[in-house]
Structure formats: structure tokens, C-alpha cells
GULUM-623914 format. One record per atom (N, C-alpha, C, CB): residue number from 1; residue in three letters; x negated, y, z. Coordinates in pm, whole numbers, always signed. Glycine has a CB too. Example, Ala and Ser with C-alpha at 12.3 -4.5 7.8 and 13.67 -1.06 7.14 Angstrom:
<sites>
 pos code     xx     yy     zz
   1  ala  -1319   -569   +780
   1  ala  -1230   -450   +780
   1  ala  -1320   -330   +780
   1  ala  -1131   -447   +905
   2  ser  -1285   -225   +708
   2  ser  -1367   -106   +714
   2  ser  -1290     +3   +787
   2  ser  -1408    -60   +572
</sites>
This chain:
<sites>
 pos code     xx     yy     zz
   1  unk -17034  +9322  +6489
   1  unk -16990  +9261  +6365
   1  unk -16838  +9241  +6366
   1  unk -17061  +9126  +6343
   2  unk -16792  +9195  +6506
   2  unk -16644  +9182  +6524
   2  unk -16592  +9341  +6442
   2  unk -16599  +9163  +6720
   3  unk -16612  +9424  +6519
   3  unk -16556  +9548  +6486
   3  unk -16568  +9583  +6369
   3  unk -16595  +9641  +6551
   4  unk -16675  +9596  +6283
   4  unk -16630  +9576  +6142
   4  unk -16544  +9507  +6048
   4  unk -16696  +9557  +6105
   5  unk -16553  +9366  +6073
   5  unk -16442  +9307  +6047
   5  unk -16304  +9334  +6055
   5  unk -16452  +9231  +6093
   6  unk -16315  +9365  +6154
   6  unk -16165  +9424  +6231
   6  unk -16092  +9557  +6176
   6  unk -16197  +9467  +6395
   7  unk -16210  +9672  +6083
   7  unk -16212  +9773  +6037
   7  unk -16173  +9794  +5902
   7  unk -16307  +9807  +6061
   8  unk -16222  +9652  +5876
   8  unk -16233  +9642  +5746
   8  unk -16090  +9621  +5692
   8  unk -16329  +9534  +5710
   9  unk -16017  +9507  +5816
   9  unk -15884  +9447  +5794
   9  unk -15776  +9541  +5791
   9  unk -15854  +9351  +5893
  10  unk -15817  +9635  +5870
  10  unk -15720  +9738  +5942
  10  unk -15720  +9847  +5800
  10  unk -15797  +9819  +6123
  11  unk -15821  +9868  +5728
  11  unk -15784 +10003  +5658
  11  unk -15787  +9884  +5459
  11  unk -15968 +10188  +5702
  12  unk -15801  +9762  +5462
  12  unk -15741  +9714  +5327
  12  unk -15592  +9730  +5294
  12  unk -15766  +9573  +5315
  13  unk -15511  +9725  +5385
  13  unk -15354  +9733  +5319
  13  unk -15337  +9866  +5349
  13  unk -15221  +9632  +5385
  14  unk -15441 +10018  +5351
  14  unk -15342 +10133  +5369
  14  unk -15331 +10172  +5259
  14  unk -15371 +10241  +5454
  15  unk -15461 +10121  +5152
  15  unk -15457 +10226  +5018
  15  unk -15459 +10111  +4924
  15  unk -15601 +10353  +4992
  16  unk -15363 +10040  +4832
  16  unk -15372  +9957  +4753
  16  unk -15398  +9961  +4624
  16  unk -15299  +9912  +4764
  17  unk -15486  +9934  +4537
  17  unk -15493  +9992  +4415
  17  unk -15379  +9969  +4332
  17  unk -15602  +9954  +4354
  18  unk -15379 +10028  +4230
  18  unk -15268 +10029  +4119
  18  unk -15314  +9976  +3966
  18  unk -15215 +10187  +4104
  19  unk -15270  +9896  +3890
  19  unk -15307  +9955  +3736
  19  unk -15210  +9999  +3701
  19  unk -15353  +9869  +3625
  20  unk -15238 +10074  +3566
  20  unk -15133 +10164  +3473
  20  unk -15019 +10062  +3460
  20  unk -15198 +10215  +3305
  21  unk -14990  +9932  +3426
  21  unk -14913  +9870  +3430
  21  unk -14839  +9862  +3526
  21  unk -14943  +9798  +3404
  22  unk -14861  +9832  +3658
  22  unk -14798  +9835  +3794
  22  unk -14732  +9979  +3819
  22  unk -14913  +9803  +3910
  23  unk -14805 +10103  +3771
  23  unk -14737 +10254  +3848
  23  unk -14634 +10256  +3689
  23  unk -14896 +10448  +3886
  24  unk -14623 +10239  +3591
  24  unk -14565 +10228  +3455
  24  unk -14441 +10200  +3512
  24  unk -14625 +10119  +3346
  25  unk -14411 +10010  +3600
  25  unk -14330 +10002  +3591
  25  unk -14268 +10048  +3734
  25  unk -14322  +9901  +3535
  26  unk -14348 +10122  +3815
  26  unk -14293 +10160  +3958
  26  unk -14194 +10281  +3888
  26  unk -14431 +10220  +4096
  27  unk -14272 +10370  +3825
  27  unk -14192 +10533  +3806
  27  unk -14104 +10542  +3678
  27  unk -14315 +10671  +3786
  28  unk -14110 +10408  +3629
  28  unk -14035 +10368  +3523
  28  unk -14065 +10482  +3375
  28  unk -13871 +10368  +3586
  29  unk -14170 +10489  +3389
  29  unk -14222 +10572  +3276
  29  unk -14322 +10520  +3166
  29  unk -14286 +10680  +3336
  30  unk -14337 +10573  +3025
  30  unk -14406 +10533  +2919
  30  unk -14564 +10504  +2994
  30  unk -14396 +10653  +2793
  31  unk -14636 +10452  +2896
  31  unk -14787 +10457  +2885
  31  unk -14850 +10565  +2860
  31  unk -14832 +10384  +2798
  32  unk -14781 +10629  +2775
  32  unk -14827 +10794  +2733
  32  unk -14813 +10842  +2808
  32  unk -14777 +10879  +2643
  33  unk -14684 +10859  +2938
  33  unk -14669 +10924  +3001
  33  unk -14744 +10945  +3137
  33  unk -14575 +10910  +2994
  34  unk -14784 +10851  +3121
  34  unk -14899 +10826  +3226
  34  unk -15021 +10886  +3180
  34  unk -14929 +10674  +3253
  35  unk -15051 +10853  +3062
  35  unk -15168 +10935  +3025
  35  unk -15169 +11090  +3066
  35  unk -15180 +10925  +2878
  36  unk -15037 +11105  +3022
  36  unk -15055 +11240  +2988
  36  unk -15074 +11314  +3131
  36  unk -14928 +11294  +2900
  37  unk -15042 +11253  +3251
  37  unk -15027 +11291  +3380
  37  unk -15204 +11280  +3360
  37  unk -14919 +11187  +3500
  38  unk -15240 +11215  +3390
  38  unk -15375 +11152  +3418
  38  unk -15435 +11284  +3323
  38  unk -15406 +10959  +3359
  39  unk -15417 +11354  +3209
  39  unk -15503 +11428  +3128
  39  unk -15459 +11551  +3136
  39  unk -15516 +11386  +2997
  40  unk -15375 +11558  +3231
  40  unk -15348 +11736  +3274
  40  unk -15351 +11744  +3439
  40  unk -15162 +11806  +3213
  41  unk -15451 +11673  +3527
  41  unk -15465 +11599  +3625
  41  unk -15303 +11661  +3745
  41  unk -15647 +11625  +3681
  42  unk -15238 +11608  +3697
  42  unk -15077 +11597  +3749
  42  unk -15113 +11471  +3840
  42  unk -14933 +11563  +3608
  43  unk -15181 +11359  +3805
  43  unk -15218 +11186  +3852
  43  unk -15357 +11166  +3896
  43  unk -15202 +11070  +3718
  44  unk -15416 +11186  +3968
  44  unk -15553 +11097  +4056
  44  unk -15563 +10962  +4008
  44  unk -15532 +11077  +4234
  45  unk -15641 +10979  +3939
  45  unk -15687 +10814  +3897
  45  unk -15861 +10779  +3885
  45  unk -15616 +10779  +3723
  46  unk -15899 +10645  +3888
  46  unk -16045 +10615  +3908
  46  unk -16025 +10505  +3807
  46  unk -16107 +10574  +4070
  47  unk -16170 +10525  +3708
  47  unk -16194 +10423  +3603
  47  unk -16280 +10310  +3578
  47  unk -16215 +10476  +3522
  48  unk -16323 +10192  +3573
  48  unk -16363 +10086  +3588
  48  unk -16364 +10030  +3442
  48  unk -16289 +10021  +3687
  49  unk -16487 +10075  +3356
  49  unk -16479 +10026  +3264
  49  unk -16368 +10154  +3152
  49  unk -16435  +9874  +3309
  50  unk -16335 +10067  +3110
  50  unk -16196 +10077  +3031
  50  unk -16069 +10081  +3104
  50  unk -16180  +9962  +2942
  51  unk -16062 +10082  +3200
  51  unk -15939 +10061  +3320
  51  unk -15937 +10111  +3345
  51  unk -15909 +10005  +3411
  52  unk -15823 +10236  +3393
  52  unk -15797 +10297  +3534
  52  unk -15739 +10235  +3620
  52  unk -15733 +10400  +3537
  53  unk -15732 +10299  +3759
  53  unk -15630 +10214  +3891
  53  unk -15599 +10393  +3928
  53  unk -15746 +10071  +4068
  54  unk -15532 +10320  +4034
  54  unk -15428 +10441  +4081
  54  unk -15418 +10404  +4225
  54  unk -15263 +10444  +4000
  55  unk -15427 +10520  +4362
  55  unk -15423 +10450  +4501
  55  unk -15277 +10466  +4513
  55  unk -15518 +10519  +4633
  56  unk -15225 +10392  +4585
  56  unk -15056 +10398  +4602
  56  unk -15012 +10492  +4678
  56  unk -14990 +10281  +4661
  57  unk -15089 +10542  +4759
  57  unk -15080 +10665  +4834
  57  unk -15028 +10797  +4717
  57  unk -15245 +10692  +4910
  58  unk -15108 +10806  +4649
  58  unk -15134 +10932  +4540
  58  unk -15030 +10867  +4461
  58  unk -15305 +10960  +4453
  59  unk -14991 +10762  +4445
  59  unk -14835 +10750  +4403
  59  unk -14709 +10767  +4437
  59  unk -14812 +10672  +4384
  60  unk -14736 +10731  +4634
  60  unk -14659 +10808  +4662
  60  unk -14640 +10924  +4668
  60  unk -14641 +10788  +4718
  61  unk -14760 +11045  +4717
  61  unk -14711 +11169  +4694
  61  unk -14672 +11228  +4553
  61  unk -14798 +11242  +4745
  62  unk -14694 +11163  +4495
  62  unk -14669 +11224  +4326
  62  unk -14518 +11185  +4304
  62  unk -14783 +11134  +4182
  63  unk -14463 +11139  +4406
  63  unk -14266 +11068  +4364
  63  unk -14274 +11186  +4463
  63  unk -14163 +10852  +4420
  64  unk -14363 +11178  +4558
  64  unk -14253 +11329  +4658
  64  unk -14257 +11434  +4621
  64  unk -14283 +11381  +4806
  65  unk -14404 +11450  +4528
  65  unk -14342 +11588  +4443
  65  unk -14295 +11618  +4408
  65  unk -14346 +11640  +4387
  66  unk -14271 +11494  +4256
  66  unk -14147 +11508  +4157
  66  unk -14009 +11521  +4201
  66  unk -14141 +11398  +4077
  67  unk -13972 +11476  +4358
  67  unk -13860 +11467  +4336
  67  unk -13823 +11618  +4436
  67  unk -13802 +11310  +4370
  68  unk -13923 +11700  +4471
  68  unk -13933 +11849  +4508
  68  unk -13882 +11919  +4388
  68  unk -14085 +11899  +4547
  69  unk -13916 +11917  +4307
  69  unk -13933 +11987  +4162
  69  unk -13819 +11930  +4085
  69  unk -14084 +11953  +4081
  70  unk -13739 +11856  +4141
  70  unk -13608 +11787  +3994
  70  unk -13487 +11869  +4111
  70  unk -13576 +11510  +3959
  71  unk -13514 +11895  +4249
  71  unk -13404 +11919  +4330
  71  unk -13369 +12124  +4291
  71  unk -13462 +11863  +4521
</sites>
């Protein structure tokens, strides 16, 4: 039981969720613009309802892309 616990602790802060609001104001981009990532799957996202989230991971690689592609 220890070790689960312990497993559990160890892999909660690697992947943090996101909402559209939070990655909006990380990449400093519209609401649409987010959509529009999300609907030409440019963005990995998971839905809850009416909500999406976003893992911060897949946010980060999506800044290391973009900034492959602006250089």
C-alpha cells in the first residue's frame, strides 16, 4: 500500500492538467485560437463534459514546435 502511495505522489506533479483558460493565457493566444488548434488536431486535448483540459507536457511540446517552425 506504501508503494502505491508513493507512486501515486511521484507521477501527480509530472503531467498537470490545463484549462483553455490557463494554456490561453500561457501562449498568449485567442480562444478561437485554441480552438482552432484543438480542431485541426495541431493541440491534444481531453473533454469532461463541456470542458476541455490540456496536459502541460503536450503544451510544452507544442511551444517547442512552434518555436522550430517561426526559426
Amino acid at each position: 500500500a506504501k508503494q502505491v502511495k508513493t507512486l501515486c505522489r511521484e507521477n501527480q506533479n509530472k503531467d498537470k492538467w490545463l484549462t483553455g483558460n490557463n494554456v490561453c493565457e500561457l501562449l498568449h493566444i485567442s480562444s478561437r485560437s485554441l480552438q482552432s488548434y484543438r480542431d485541426n488536431g495541431t493541440l491534444p486535448y481531453s473533454q469532461i463534459g463541456r470542458k476541455c483540459y490540456y496536459k502541460s507536457s503536450d503544451i510544452e511540446r507544442f511551444t517547442g514546435q512552434s518555436q522550430i517552425k517561426n526559426k
